[in-house]
Residue, then its C-alpha position, 0 to 999 in steps of 0.5 A: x438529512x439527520x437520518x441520512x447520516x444516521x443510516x450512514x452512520x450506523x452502516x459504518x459502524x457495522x464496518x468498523x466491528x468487522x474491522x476490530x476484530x484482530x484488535x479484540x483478539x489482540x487487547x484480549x491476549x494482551x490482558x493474560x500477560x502478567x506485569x512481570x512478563x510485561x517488565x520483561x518484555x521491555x527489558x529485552x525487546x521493546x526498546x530496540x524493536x520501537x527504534x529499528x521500526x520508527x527509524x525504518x518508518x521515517x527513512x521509507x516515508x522519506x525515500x518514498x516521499x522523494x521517489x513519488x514525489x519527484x516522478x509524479x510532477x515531472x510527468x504531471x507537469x512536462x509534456x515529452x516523448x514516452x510519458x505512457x511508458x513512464x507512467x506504467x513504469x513508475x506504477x509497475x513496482x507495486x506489481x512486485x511484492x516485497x519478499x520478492x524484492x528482498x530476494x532478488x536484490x540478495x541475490x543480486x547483490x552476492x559476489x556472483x549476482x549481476x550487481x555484485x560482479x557489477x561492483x566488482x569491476x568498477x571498484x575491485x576488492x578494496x571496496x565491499x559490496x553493499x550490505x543488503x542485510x541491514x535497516x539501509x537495506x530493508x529500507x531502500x527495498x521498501x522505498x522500492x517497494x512504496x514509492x508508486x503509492x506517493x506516485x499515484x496519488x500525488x498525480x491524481x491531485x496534481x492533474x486535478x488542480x487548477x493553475x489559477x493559484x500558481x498564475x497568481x505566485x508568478x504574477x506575484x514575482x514568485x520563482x519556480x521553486x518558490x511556486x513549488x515550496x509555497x503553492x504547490x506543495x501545500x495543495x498537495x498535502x491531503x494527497x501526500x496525507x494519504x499516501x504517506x499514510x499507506x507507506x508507513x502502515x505497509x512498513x509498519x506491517x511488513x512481514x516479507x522484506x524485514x524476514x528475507x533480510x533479517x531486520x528486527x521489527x514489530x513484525x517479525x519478532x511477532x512472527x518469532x513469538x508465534x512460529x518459534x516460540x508458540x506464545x501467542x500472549x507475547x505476540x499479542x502483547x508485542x502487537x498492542x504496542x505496534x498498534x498504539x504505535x500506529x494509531x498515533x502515527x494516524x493521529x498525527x497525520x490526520x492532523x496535518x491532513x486537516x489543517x489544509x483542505x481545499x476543493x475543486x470544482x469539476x468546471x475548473x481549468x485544468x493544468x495543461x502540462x508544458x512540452x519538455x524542452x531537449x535539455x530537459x527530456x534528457x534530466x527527465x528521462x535520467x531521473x525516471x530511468x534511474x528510478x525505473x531501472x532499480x524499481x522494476x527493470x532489474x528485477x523483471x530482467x531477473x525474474x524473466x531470466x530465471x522463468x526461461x530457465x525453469x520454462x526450458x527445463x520443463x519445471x513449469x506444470x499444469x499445477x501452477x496455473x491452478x496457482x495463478x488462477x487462485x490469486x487471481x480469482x482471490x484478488x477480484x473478490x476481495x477488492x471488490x468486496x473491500x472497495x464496497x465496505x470502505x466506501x460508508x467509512x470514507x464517506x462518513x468521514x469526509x462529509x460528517x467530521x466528528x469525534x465518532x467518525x475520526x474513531x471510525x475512521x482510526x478502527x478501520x485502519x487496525x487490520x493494516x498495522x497489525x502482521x498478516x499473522x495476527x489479523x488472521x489468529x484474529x479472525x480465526x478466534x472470532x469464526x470458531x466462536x461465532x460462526x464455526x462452519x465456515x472455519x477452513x473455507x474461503x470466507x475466512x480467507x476473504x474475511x480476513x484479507x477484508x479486514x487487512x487491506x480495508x484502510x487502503x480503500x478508505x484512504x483513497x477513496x478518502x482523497x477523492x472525496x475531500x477534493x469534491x465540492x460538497x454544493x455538488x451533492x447538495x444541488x443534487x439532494x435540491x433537485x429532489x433526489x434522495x440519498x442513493x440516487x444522490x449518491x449513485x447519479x452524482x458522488x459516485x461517479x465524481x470520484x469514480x478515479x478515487x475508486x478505481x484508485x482504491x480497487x486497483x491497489x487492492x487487487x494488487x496488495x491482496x495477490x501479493x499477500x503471504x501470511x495471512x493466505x499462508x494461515x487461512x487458506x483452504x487445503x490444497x487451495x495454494x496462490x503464488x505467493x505461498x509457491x514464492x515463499x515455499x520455493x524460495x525458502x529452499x533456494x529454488x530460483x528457477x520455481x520462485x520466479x515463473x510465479x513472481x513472473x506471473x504476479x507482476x503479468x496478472x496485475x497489468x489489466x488491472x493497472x490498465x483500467x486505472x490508467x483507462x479510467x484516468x484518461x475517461x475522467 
């Protein structure tokens, strides 16, 4: 048993190296400012990028929380006509990045975009168009954005509890809501943990919406540091602040994650969901329309409408499957590889809780709040001092998007985990199997969902990654997102959205085998 973990433990650790490697170029760039330019970094920029990025953090935590929320136990709970369709269309934003979001909603909110004119003709001129170009703005196109994390994870743990604990409220003379607030809730909390945990961090490290709209962040002004200004040692600097920053916002969220746990055995009675009744399809259908039609509808209707018009004027070459054909092969690749080193960190820490383990676990998550930018400045230092030859090939690229989206991986797998009964493992290692027959016959596929889970949102955050592909890919090796950004940057829209258009189709069988996945389980 002791050496069990002691292997696991070490594998683990070899992980977590790889993982702060961007947090050693970071701590070591940070150092080459002196205290003058540390003063006076504080007095010119720090105070308003940490109120801009905390209000930003708080307000996509809480739309999310309300959007994902709200979605997941209405189709958790209530049987009704179309569920399949609301599930997809609940979990298809993730499919759009949000750089692309930003830019569609600029665009539909101008005087002459659908929106716009929209507005115009219920309210005239007397009352202007809503700002996109604001913290509300960025906000509600991160919430957008973020929600279908919330969503997924919160209805894995919902189909997976067991009534009997809310059978017992109502016996207790408990009312709905009262069941919900004090029953339902709280079980809720590792699942809520988790996906609170991913929003935040993509907020934290967001490049594409905060630079489309302008809003002062962490991130972008990195970015400026680097791009504009070519100091390095301020961006690191910049960037050692945004990772305290998030390392205590883990902190704190482990912390609460831990103070509810609970298990479920695979033998439990599972919730049977109740048919909707016709007051009640209409209030669901309004609630998931209105969510859908903003989150996904709209921007498909934009995107498919500018790729007919970029179809039709013949601007769409053979070039540009190349561009599809990259993403695609980058995002197997990566997910795979990322799902299979998350897999001793997640499992390190459910099952051994430890100061070393919680360091790990908090290690594993740098790349996630740290700008694409920064992991890949990171990652490129650390290959041209130890392993020049592979500098300007594809393992870089894979390297660095490991180390970027590992902590998605862990969180989910993480969540599948705690909700495993550890007897399970134990009955296994009793019948005499050892630990990877242990945990190939009986933990794998418990949290088989869990994995897929992670997988798929993976797959998904690695196609749609723009700086750090933009920096380390290979010559002539260009993706979609390099073609959005470079077309929309230029205010091309019949080129940007052929490439958006296909982004969103290349993540559907990747969705599907999720939803397939669910079902099986």
């Amino acid at each position: 048993m002791i050496k069990r973990f002691s292997t696991l433990s070490g594998v683990t650790g070899v992980v977590v190296l790889m993982a702060a490697i961007p947090l050693f170029f970071v701590i070591y760039s940070s150092f080459q400012l002196s205290g003058e330019r540390w003063v006076g970094l504080w007095d010119t920029r720090l105070p308003d990028l940490l109120a801009n990025t905390v209000w930003l953090g708080l307000v996509v935590a809480v739309g999310s929380l309300i959007l994902g929320v709200s979605s997941a136990w209405l189709i958790a709970r209530r049987q009704f006509a179309g569920r399949t369709l609301a599930i997809w269309l609940m979990v298809l934003p993730l499919a759009i990045p949000t750089y692309v979001f930003a830019y569609i909603y600029t665009s539909l909110l101008s005087d002459e975009g659908w929106l716009g004119l929209t507005w115009l003709a219920i309210f005239g001129e007397s009352v202007a168009i809503p700002d996109i170009y604001t913290g509300w703005g960025a906000a509600f196109i991160l919430s957008l954005a973020g929600f279908s994390y919330v969503f997924l994870l919160v209805r894995i743990s919902l189909l997976q509890s067991s009534p009997g604990m809310e059978e017992a409220a109502r016996i207790q003379g408990a009312t709905s809501m009262e069941v919900f607030w004090r029953v339902q809730l709280p079980l809720l909390r590792p699942a809520l943990a988790a996906a609170l945990a991913v929003v935040v961090l993509h907020v934290l490290s967001d490049f594409g919406a905060v630079s489309m709209l302008q809003y002062q962040t962490f991130t972008l002004s990195i970015y400026m540091q680097m791009e504009g200004r070519m100091d390095n040692q301020a961006a690191a600097g910049l960037s050692l602040v945004l990772v305290t920053m998030s390392l205590m916002f883990l902190v704190l969220e482990r912390f609460f994650r831990n103070r509810q746990r609970y298990f479920s055995s695979s033998r439990a009675r599972k919730f049977q969901a109740k048919k909707a009744s016709g007051r009640e399809l209409v209030l669901i259908w309004a609630c998931l329309g209105l969510i859908a039609l903003f989150a996904f509808i709209l921007p498909l209707v934009w995107v498919l409408h500018w790729s007919w018009q970029a179809w039709s004027a013949g601007l769409v070459g053979t070039e540009f499957w190349g561009y599809t054909r990259n993403s695609l092969v980058l995002g197997f690749v990566a997910a795979t590889f990322t799902v299979v080193v998350a897999l001793p960190v997640a499992l390190y820490h459910a099952r051994i809780r430890s100061w070393l383990s919680t360091c790990y676990l908090h290690l594993s998550s740098i790349g996630f709040v740290l700008p694409g930018p920064v992991v890949a400045l990171g990652v490129i230092t650390f290959v041209l001092a130890q392993m020049p030859l592979l500098y300007g090939g594809l393992a870089v690229l894979l390297m660095a998007l490991v180390v970027r989206f590992l902590p998605l991986a862990v969180q989910s797998q993480e969540a599948a985990l705690q909700q495993l009964t550890p007897s399970l493992e134990q009955a296994g290692r009793v019948l005499g199997a050892g630990p990877l027959e242990n945990l190939w016959r009986v933990t794998l596929p418990m949290i088989r969902g869990g994995m897929v889970t992670a997988w798929v949102l993976v797959f998904i955050d690695v196609i749609k990654e723009l700086p750090a592909t933009l920096i380390l890919r290979p010559i002539g090796y260009d993706t979609l997102p390099v073609r959005i950004w470079i077309e929309s940057s230029e205010e091309m829209l019949e080129l940007a959205a052929p490439a958006a258009l296909m982004l969103i189709l290349g993540t559907l069988p990747a969705l599907w085998i999720m939803m397939r996945a669910e079902r099986t389980r």
